[in-house]
C-alpha positions in Angstrom: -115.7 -30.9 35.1 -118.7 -32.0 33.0 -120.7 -34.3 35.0 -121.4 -36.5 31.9 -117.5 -36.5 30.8 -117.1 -37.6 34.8 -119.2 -40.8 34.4 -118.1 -41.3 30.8 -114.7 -41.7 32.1 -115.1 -43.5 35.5 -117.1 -46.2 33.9 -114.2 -47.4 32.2 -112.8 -48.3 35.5 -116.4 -49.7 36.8 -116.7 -46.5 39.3 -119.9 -44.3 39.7 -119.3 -40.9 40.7 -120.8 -39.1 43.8 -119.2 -36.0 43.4 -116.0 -33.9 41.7 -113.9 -31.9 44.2 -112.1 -29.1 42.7 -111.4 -27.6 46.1 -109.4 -30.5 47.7 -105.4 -29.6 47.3 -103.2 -31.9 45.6 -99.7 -32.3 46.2 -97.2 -32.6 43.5 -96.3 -30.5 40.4 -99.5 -30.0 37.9 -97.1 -30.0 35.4 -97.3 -33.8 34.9 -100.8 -33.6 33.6 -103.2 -31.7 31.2 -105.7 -31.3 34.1 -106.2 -33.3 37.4 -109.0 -33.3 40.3 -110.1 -34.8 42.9 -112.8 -37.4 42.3 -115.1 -39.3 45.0 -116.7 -42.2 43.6 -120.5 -43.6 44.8 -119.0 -45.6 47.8 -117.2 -42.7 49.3 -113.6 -43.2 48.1 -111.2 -40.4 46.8 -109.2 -40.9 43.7 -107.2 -38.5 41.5 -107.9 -38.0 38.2 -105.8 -36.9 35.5 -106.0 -36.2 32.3 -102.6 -37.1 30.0 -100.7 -35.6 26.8 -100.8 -37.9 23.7 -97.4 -37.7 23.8 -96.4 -39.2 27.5 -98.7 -42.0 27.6 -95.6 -44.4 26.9 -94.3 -42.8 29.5 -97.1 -43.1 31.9 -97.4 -46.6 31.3 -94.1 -47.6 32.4 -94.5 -45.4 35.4 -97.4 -47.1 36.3 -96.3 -50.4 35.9 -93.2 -49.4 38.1 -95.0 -48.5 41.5 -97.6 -51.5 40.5 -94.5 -53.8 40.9 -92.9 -51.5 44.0 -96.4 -52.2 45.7 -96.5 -55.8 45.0 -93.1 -55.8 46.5 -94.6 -54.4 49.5 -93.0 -50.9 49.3 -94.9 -48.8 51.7 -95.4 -45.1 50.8 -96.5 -46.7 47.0 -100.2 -45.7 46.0 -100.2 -47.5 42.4 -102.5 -46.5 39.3 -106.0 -48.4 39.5 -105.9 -50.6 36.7 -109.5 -50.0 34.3 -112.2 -52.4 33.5 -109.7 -53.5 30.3 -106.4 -53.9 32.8 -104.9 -51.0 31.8 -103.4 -47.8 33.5 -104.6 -45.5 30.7 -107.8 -45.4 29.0 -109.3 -43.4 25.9 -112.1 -41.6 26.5 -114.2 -38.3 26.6 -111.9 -37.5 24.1 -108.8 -37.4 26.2 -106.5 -40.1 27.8 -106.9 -40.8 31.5 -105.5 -42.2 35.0 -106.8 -42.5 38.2 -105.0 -43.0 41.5 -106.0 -43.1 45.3 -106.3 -40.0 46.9 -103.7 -39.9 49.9 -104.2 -37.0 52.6 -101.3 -35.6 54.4 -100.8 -33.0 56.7 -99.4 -29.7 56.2 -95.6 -29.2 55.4 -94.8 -26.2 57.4 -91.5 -24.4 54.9 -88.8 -24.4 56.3 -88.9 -25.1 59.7 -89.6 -29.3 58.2 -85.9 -28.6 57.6 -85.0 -29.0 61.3 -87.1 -32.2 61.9 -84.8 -35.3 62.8 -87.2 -37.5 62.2 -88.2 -36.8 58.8 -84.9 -37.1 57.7 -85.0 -40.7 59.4 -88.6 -41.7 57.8 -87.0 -40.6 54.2 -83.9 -42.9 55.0 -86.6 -45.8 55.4 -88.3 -45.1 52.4 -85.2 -44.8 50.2 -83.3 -47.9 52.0 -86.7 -50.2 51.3 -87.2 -49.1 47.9 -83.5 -49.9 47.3 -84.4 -53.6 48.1 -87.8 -53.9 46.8 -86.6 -52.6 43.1 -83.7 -55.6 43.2 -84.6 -56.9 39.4 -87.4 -54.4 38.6 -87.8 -54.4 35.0 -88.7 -51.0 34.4 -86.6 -48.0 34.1 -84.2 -48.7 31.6 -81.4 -51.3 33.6 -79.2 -51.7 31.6 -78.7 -48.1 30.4 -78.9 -46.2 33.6 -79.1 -42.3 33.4 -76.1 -39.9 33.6 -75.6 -37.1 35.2 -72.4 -36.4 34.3 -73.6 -36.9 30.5 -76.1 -34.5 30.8 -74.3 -32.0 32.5 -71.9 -31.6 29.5 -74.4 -31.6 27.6 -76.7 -28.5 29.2 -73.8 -26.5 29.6 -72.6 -27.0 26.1 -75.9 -25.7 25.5 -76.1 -22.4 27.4 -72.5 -22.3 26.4 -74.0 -21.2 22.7 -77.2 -19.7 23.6 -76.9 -18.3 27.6 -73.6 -17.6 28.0 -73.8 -15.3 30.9 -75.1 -18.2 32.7 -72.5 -20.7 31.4 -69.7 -18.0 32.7 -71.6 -18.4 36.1 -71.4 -22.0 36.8 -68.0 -22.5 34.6 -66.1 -23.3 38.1 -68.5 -25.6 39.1 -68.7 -27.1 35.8 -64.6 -27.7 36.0 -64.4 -29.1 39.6 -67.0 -31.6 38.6 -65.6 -32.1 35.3 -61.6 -33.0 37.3 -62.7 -35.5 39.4 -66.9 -36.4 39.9 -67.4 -37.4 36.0 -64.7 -40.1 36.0 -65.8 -41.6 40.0 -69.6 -41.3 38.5 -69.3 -43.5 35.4 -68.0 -46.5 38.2 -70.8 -46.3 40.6 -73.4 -49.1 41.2 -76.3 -48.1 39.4 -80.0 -49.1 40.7 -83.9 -48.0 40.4 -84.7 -44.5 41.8 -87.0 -42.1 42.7 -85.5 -39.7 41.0 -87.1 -36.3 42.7 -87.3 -37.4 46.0 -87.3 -34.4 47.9 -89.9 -33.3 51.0 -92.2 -31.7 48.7 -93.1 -34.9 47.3 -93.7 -36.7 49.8 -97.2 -36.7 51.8 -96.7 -36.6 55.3 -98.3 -37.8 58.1 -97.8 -36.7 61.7 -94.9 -38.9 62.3 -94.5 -40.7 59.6 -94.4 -41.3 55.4 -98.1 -41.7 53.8 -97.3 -41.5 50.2 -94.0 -40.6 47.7 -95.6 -39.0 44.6 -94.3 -37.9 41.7 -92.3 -40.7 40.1 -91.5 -38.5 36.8 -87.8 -38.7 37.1 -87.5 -42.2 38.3 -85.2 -45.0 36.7 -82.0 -46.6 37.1 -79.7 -44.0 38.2 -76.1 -44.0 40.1 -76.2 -45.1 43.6 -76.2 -41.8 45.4 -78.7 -40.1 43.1 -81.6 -39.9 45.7 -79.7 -39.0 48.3 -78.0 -36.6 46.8 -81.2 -34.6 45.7 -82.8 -34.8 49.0 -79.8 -33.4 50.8 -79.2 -30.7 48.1 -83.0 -29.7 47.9 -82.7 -29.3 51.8 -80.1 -26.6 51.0 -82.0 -24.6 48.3 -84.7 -24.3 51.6 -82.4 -23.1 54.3 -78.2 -23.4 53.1 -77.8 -23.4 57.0 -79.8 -27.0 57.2 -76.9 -28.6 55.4 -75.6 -29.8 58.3 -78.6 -29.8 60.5 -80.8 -32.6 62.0 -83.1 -33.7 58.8 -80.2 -34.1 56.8 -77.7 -35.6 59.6 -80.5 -38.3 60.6 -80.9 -38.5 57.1 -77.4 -39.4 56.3 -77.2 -41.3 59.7 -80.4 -43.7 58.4 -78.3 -44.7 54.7 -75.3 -45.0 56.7 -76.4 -47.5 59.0 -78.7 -49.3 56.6 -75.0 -49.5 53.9 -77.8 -48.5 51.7 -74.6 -46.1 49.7 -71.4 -47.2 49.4 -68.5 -46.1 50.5 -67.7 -44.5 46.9 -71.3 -43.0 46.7 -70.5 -41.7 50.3 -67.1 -40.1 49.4 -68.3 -38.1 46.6 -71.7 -37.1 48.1 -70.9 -33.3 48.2 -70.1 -33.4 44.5 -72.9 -35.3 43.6 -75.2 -32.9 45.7 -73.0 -29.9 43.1 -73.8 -31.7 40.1 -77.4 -32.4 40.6 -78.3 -28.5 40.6 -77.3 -28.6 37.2 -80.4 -30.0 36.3 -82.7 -27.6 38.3 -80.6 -24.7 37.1 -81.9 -25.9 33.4 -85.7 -26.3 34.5 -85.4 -23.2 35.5 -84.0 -21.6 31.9 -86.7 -23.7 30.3 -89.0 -21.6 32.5 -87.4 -18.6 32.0 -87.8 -18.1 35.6 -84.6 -16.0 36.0 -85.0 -15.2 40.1 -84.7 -18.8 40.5 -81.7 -18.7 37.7 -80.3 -16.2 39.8 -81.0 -18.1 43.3 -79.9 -21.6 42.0 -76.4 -20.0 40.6 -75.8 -18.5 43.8 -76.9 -22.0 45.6 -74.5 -23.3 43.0 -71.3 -21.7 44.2 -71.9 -21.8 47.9 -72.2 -25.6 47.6 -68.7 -25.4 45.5 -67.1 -23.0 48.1 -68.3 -25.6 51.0 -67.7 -28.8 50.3 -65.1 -29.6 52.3 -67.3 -27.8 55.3 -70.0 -30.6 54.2 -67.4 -33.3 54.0 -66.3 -32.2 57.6 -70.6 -32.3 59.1 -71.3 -35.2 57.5 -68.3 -37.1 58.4 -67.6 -38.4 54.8 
């Protein structure tokens, strides 16, 4: 990055650079930006820059002023946007539209043995069951519209139903177990603020414990369940035999004991693990990625064929 463009934008939040660090990873998708980096700024701190789309910075915003609210809350795992010189998240300039962050270091997430680790299942538990209570009246994320999967699940496969029919064919069972009994139990569950793409990959790990929870793209009001769900079926999609393992039994065992899911969120939790592929299944068509088409379908039907083996391990 141009050294000039660097201080042009930094200044905005008051920060000198010392030096730009292309060659420190960053966890997360770099999908969510137009170009991010690591930054150090003259007093030795590490930030991450990004540079936004035009057409998310609404978006963006509301993100931002969702984990600004989590942290004031006290949510641990919560590295909120810096606020610039002007108090906002987002500021114009170099010609482009910009955030920064802190920089949060983690160590390495080894795939997919993490899948056998009790205790990350129980540090995930902590972070889902305290951001269920420090969202309680967050005004961000839509409340009083909450999102629906069972919505856009008819909607998708109405969709490939026209233009990928092959893959519509592939998930139709699925589709019709879902569609006779989840949909209806769905629309009645408590709704509240989540995540939304909490799985292992976006969280940055310490030794024994949570550092950070990126990647708050997805999150919002959602059904009660959502999160977990996601976690649990993402766990799958590493190792199908780790459905009933120790990450997601202490996992499970965490939200149980906290009553962080009701008993109806509880009940249906293998059908709302089902119906949450559904929406990777259709990043994956936007992608055209069609190994992970392929993978996901399969993944699909094995979670169809076992729920009542999940029921069964997860003593639901």
């Amino acid at each position: 990055m141009n050294r000039e463009i660097l201080s042009d934008v930094l200044r905005c939040w008051n920060l000198e650079p010392r030096a730009e660090l292309p060659e420190v990873p960053l966890a997360g998708s770099p999908e969510r930006s137009l170009f991010r980096t690591v930054v150090e700024d003259s007093t030795g701190r590490r930030l991450v820059l990004d540079r936004l789309h035009p057409s998310v910075l609404a978006r963006k915003r509301e993100i931002a002023s969702s984990l600004d609210y989590l942290a004031r809350q006290g949510l641990a795992g919560v590295h909120p946007y810096l606020r610039a010189a002007d108090g906002d998240f987002i500021v114009k300039a170099a010609g482009g539209f910009w955030q920064i962050s802190p920089f949060v270091d983690g160590a390495e997430l080894i795939r997919p043995g993490y899948t056998r680790e009790a205790w990350r299942g129980e540090a995930l538990a902590r972070f889902l069951v305290d951001l269920e209570a420090a969202s309680r009246g967050i005004p961000f994320g839509r409340p009083g519209r909450p999102f629906s999967v069972a919505g856009f699940i008819r909607e998708f496969v109405a969709r490939i139903a026209r233009h990928d029919p092959e893959w519509a064919e592939a998930v139709g069972p699925a589709y019709r177990c879902l569609e006779a009994g989840f949909f209806a139990v769905h629309d009645r569950l408590p709704a509240g603020f989540c995540h939304g793409d909490p799985h292992a990959l976006n969280v940055i790990w310490g030794d024994r414990d949570i550092r950070g929870v990126i990647d708050w793209e997805f999150s919002g009001h959602k059904p009660q369940g959502y999160d977990a769900a996601l976690v649990v079926g993402c766990i799958g999609m590493e190792d199908p035999s780790s459905l009933a393992g120790p990450f997601v039994q202490s996992f499970l065992d965490g939200l149980r004991a906290s009553r962080c899911l009701d008993a109806g969120s509880l009940a249906v939790l293998p059908e709302f693990v089902l119906a949450l592929r559904f929406a990777w299944l259709s990043d994956w068509l936007r992608k055209k990625d069609w190994d992970m088409v392929e993978m996901e379908t399969d993944y699909i039907r094995l979670l169809l064929d076992g729920r009542d083996r999940l029921r069964r391990a997860w003593a639901l």
